[in-house]
C-alpha positions as CSV (number, residue, x, y, z in Angstrom):
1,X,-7.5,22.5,9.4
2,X,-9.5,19.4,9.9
3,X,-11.8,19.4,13.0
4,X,-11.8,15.7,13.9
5,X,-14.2,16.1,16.5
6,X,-17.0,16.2,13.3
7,X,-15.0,12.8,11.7
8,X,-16.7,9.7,12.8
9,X,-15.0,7.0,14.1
10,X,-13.1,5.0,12.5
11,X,-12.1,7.2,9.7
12,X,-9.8,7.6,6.5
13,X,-10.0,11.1,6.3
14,X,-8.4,13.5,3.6
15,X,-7.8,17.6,3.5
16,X,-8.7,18.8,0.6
17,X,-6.5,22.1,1.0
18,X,-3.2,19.8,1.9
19,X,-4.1,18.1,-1.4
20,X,-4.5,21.1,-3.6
21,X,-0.9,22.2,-1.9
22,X,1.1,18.8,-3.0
23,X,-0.5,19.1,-6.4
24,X,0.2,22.8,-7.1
25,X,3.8,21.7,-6.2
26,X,3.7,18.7,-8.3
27,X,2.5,21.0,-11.3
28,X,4.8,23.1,-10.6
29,X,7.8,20.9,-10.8
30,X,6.6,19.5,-14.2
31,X,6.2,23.0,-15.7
32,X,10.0,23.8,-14.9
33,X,11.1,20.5,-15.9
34,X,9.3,19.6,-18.4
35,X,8.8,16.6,-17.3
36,X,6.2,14.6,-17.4
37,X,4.6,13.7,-13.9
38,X,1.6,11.5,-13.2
39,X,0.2,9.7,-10.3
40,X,0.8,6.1,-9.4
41,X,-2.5,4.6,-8.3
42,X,-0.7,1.8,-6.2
43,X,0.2,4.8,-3.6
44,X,-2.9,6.5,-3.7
45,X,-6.2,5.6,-5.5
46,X,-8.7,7.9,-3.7
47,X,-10.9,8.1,-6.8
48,X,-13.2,10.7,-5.4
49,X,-11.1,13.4,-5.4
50,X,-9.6,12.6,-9.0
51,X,-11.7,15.5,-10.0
52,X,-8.8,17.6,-8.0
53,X,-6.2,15.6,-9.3
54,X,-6.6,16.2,-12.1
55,X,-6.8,20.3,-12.2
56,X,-2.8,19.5,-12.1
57,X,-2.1,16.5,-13.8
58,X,-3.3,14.5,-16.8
59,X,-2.2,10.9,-15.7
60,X,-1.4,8.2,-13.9
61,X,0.1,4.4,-13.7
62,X,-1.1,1.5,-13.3
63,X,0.2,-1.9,-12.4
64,X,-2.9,-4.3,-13.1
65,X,-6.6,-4.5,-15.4
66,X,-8.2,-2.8,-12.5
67,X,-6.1,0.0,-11.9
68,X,-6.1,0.6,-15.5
69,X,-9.6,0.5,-15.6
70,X,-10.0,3.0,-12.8
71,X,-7.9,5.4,-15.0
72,X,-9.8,5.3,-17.5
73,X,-13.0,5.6,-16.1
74,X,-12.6,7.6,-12.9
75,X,-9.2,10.0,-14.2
76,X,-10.7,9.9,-17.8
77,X,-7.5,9.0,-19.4
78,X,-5.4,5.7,-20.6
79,X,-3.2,4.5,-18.2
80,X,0.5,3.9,-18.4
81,X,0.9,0.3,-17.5
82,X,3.0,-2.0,-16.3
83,X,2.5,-5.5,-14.8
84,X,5.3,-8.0,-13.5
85,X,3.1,-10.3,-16.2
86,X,0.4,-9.8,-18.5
87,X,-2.5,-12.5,-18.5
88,X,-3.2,-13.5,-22.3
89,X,-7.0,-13.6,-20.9
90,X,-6.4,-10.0,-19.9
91,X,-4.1,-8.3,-22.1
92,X,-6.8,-7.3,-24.8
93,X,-8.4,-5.3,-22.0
94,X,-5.3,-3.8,-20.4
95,X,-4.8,-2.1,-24.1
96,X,-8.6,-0.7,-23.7
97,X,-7.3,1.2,-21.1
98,X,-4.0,2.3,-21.6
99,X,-1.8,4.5,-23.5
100,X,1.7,2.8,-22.2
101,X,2.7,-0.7,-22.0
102,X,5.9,-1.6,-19.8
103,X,6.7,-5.4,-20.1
104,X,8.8,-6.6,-17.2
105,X,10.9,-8.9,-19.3
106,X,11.8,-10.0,-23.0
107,X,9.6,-13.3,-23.0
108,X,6.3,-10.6,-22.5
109,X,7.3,-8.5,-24.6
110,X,7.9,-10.9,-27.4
111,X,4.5,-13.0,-26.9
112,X,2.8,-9.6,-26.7
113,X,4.7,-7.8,-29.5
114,X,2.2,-9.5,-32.2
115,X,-0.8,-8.1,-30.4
116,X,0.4,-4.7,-30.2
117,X,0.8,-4.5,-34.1
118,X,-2.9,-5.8,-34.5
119,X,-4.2,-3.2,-32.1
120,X,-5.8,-0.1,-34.1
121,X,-4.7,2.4,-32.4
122,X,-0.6,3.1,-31.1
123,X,0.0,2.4,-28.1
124,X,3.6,2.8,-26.8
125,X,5.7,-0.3,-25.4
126,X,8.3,-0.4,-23.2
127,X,10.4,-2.3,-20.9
128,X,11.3,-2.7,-17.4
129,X,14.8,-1.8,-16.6
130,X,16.7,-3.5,-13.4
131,X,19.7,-1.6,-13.0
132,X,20.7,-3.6,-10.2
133,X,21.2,-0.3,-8.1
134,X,18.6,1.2,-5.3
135,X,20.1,2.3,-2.0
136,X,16.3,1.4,-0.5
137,X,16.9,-0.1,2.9
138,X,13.6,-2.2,3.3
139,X,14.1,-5.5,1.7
140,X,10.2,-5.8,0.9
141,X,10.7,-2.5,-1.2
142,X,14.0,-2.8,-2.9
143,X,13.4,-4.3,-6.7
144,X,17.4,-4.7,-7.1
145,X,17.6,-7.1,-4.5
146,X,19.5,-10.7,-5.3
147,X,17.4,-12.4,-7.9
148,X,15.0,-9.7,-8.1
149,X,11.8,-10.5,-10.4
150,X,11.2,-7.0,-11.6
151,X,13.1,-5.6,-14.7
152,X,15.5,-6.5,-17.3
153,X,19.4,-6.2,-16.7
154,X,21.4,-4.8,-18.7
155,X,23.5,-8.1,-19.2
156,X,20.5,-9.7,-20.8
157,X,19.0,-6.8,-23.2
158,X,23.0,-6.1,-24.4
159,X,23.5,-3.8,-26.8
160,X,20.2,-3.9,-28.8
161,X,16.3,-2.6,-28.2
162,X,14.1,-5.2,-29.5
163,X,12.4,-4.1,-32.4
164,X,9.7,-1.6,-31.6
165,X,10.7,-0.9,-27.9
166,X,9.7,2.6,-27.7
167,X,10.7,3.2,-24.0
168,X,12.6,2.2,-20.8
169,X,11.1,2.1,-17.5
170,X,13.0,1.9,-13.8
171,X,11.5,1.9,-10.2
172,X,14.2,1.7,-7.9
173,X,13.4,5.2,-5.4
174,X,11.5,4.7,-1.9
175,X,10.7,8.0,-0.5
176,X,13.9,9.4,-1.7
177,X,15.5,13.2,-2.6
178,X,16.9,14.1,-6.0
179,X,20.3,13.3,-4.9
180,X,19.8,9.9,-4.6
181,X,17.8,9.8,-8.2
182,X,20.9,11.7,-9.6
183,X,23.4,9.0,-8.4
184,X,20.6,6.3,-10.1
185,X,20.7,8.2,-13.0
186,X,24.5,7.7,-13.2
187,X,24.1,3.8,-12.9
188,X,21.7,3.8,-15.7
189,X,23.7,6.4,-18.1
190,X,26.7,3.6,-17.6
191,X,24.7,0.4,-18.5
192,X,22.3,1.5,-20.4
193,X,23.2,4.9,-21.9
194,X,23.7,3.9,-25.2
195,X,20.1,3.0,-25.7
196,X,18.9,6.2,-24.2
197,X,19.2,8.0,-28.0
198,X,17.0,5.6,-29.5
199,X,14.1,6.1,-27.6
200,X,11.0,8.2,-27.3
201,X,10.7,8.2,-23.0
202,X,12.1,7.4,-19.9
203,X,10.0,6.3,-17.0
204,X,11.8,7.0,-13.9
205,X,9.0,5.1,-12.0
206,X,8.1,6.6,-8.2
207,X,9.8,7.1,-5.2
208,X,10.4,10.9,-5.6
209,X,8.8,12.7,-2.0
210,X,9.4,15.9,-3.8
211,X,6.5,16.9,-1.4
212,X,8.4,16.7,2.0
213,X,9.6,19.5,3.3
214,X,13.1,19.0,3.3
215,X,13.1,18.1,-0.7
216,X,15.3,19.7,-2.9
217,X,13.2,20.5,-5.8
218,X,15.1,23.1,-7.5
219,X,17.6,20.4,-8.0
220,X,15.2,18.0,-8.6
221,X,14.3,20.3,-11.7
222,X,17.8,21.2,-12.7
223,X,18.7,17.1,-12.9
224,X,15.6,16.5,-15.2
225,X,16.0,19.6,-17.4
226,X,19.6,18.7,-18.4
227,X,19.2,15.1,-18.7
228,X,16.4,15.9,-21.1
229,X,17.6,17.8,-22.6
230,X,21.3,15.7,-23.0
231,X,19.3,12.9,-24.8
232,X,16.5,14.8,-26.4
233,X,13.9,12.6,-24.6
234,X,10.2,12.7,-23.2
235,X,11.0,12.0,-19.4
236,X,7.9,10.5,-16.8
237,X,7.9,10.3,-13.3
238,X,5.1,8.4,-11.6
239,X,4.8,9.1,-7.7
240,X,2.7,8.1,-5.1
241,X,3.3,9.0,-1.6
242,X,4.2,12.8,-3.2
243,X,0.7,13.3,-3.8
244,X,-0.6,12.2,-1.0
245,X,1.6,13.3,1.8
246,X,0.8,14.6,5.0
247,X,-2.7,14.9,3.6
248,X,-4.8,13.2,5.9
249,X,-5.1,10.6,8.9
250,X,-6.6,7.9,10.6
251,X,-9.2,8.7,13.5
252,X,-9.5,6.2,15.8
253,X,-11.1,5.9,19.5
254,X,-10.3,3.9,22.5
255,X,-12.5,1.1,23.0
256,X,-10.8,-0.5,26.1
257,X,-8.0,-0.6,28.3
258,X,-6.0,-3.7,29.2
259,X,-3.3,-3.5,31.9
260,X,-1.2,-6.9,32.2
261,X,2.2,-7.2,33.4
262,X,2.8,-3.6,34.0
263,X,2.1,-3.0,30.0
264,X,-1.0,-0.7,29.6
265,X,-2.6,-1.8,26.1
266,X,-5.1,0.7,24.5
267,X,-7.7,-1.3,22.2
268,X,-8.8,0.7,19.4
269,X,-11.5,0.1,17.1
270,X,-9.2,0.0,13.9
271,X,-6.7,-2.9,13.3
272,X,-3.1,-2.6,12.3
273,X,-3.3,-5.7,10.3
274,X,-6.1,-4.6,8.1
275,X,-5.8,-0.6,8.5
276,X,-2.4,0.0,8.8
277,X,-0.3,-2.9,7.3
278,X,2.7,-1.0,6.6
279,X,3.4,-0.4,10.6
280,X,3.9,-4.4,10.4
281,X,5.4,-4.8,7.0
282,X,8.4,-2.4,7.0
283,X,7.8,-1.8,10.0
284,X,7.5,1.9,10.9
285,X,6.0,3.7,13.9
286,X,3.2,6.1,13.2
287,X,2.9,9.4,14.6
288,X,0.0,10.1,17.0
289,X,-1.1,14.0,17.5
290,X,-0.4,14.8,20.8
291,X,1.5,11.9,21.9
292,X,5.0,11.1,21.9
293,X,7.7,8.5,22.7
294,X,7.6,6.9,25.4
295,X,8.8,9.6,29.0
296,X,9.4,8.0,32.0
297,X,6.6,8.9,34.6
298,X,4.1,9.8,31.8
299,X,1.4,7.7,31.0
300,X,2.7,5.5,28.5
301,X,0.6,2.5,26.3
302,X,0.5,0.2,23.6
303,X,-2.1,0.3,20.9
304,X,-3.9,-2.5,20.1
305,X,-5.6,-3.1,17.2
306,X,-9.3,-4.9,17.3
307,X,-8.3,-8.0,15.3
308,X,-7.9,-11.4,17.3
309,X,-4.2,-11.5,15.8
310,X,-1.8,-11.6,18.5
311,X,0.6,-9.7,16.8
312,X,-1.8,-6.6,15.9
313,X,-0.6,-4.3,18.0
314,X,2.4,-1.2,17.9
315,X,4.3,0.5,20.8
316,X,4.8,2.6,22.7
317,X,3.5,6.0,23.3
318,X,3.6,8.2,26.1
319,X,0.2,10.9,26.7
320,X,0.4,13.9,29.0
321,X,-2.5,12.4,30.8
322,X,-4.2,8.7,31.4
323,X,-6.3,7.1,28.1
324,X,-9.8,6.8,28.5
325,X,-12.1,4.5,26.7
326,X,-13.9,6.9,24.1
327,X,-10.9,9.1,23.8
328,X,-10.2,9.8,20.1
329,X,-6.9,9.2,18.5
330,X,-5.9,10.5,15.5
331,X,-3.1,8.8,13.4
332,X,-1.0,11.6,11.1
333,X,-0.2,10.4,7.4
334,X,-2.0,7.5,6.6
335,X,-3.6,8.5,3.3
336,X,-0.7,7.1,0.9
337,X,0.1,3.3,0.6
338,X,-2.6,2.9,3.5
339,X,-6.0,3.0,2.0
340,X,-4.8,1.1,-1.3
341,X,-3.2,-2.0,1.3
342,X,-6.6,-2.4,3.5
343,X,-8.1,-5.6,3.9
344,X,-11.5,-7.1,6.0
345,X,-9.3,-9.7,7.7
346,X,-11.2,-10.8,10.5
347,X,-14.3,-9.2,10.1
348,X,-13.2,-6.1,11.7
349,X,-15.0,-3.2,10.1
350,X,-13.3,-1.3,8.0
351,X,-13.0,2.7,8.3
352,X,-15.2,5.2,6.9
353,X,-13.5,7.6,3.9
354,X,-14.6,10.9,4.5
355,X,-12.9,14.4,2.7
356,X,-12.3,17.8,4.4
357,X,-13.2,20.3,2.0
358,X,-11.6,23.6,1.4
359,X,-15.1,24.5,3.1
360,X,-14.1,23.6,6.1
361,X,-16.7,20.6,5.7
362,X,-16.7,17.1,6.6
363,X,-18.1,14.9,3.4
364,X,-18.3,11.2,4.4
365,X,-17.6,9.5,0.8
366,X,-17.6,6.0,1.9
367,X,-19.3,3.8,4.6
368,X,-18.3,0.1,4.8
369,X,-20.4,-2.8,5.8
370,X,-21.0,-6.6,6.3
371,X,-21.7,-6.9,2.4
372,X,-18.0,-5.6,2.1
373,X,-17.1,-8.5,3.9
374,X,-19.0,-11.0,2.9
375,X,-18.7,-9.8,-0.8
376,X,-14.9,-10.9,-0.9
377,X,-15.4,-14.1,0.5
378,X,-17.0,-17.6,-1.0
């Protein structure tokens, strides 16, 4: 158990037992399955503790050049990669580094196609499937959406793989159960299941929390077994959040405490804007240890995050006792589609990355600074 007291402040800070506990689970699934199951970088891309990651698994997914390159150099492996477009410019490099090439429509894959052929060694293409079916409720994650960029329909591949197509690709989960992946799988059996026999894999893309507690993974391992084994093809599953989950969390401190209009605001010294960006985007409420929502009578507050963006703030939460500037707060779950969606917007600094080893040890892995900043700018 992570003893935030030794975490500085601000902090990204991952347990390395937590990890090892997802992972074991991950394998685990995979072995029964048979199934393969690789990590999707744009969910989690903590490269310092790919030396743990991959005691389970041998792979991940990409979705640009630079996470392809990370895989290559930091996992040690070629990618499996997929882009909404590849950049001419680029594309020689993206092959460097990759095993797996998923083309997001029949234009790419056609100008690409020729290159492919030249390239020495095989490297497997694909395409992106839309089967215009995800029961995702957030509009900014749901690729089936009306006039959705991502993927091919099946109205427009029809009843033939373009020659040399190796595999089919869909994303269309969101932290989901196996359930809802088996009544996907249905939707793609009817419009696309008579491809299915010609190919070498199926990438059922992310979206599969078969890490949360409440997942059904011995269903989860009965579906992929006998749809395998139905079609007599290689399946891949490419998570994020699963890997990462409940791993770690955000330590933050009070800084000040504004009290206008009967609203108490804590100011923290993290932002949600730059830190935090799914609270805004989706928008969710994190989880505070030790508060909760907001009591009547208790001592309830906003948090406000140090950027000079009006909107960078969430609420509320109620304490069991008044905040004090220099109290620490410590944010659960923010190691998965948080450190890979950070920014230096507004100059605020940006968190430490620390790891908590399975010593009982706090390793800081990361300190930013002003040459972060200044770095990304002009």
């Amino acid at each position: 158990m992570i003893d935030y007291s030794k975490v500085p402040s601000p902090c990204y800070v991952i347990e390395e037992e937590r990890l090892r506990k997802n992972l074991s689970l991950i394998r685990d699934v995979a072995d029964a399955s048979g199934a393969e199951i690789i990590l999707a970088f744009k969910g989690f891309a903590m490269w310092s503790v790919f030396p743990v990651v991959r005691e389970y698994v041998s792979g991940a997914a990409a979705s640009s050049i630079h996470e392809a390159r990370l895989c290559f150099e930091e996992m040690g492996t070629p990618a499996h990669t997929y882009a909404p477009a590849f950049r001419s410019e680029e594309f020689g490099t993206v092959l460097r580094y990759s095993s797996h090439i998923t083309f997001n429509s029949l234009a790419q894959y056609r100008k690409f196609a020729p290159v492919l052929r030249q390239e020495g060694k095989h490297i497997s293409p694909g395409l992106r499937i839309n089967p215009e079916y995800s029961e995702i409720a957030q509009g900014i994650y749901n690729p089936c959406s009306p006039g959705s960029r991502l993927g091919v329909t099946a109205s427009e591949l029809a009843d033939k793989l373009p020659e040399g197509v190796e595999g089919l690709h869909f994303h269309v989960l969101f932290e989901s159960d196996s359930y809802t992946l088996e009544k996907v799988l249905a939707v793609v059996e009817e419009k696309f299941g008579h491809l299915l026999p010609k190919l070498k894999w199926l990438n059922m893309g992310g979206g599969h929390l078969m890490t949360r507690r409440d997942y059904d993974t011995g269903h989860l391992i009965s579906l992929l077994k006998k749809f395998r084994e139905k079609y007599d093809i290689h399946l891949i599953l490419e998570p994020g959040s699963a890997f990462a989950w409940e791993t770690g969390e955000l330590v933050a401190t009070v800084e000040d405490i504004i009290i206008r209009d009967g609203i108490k605001t804590a100011i923290l010294d993290v932002s949600f804007t730059a830190h935090m960006p799914d609270c805004l985007e989706m928008p969710y409420k994190p989880v505070i240890i030790g508060a909760f929502d907001p009591v009547p009578g208790k001592p309830t507050y906003r948090m406000g995050g140090n950027s000079c963006l009006s909107g960078d703030f969430m609420g509320d939460w109620s304490f069991h006792r008044e905040l004090q500037p220099g109290d620490r707060l410590v944010f659960w779950d923010m190691i998965h589609y948080t450190m890979v969606k950070t920014t230096t917007f507004n100059g605020v600094p940006h968190p430490y990355i620390g790891i908590w080893t399975k010593d009982q040890k706090f390793r800081l892995v990361r300190e930013f600074g002003y040459e972060d900043y200044r770095n990304r700018l002009s």
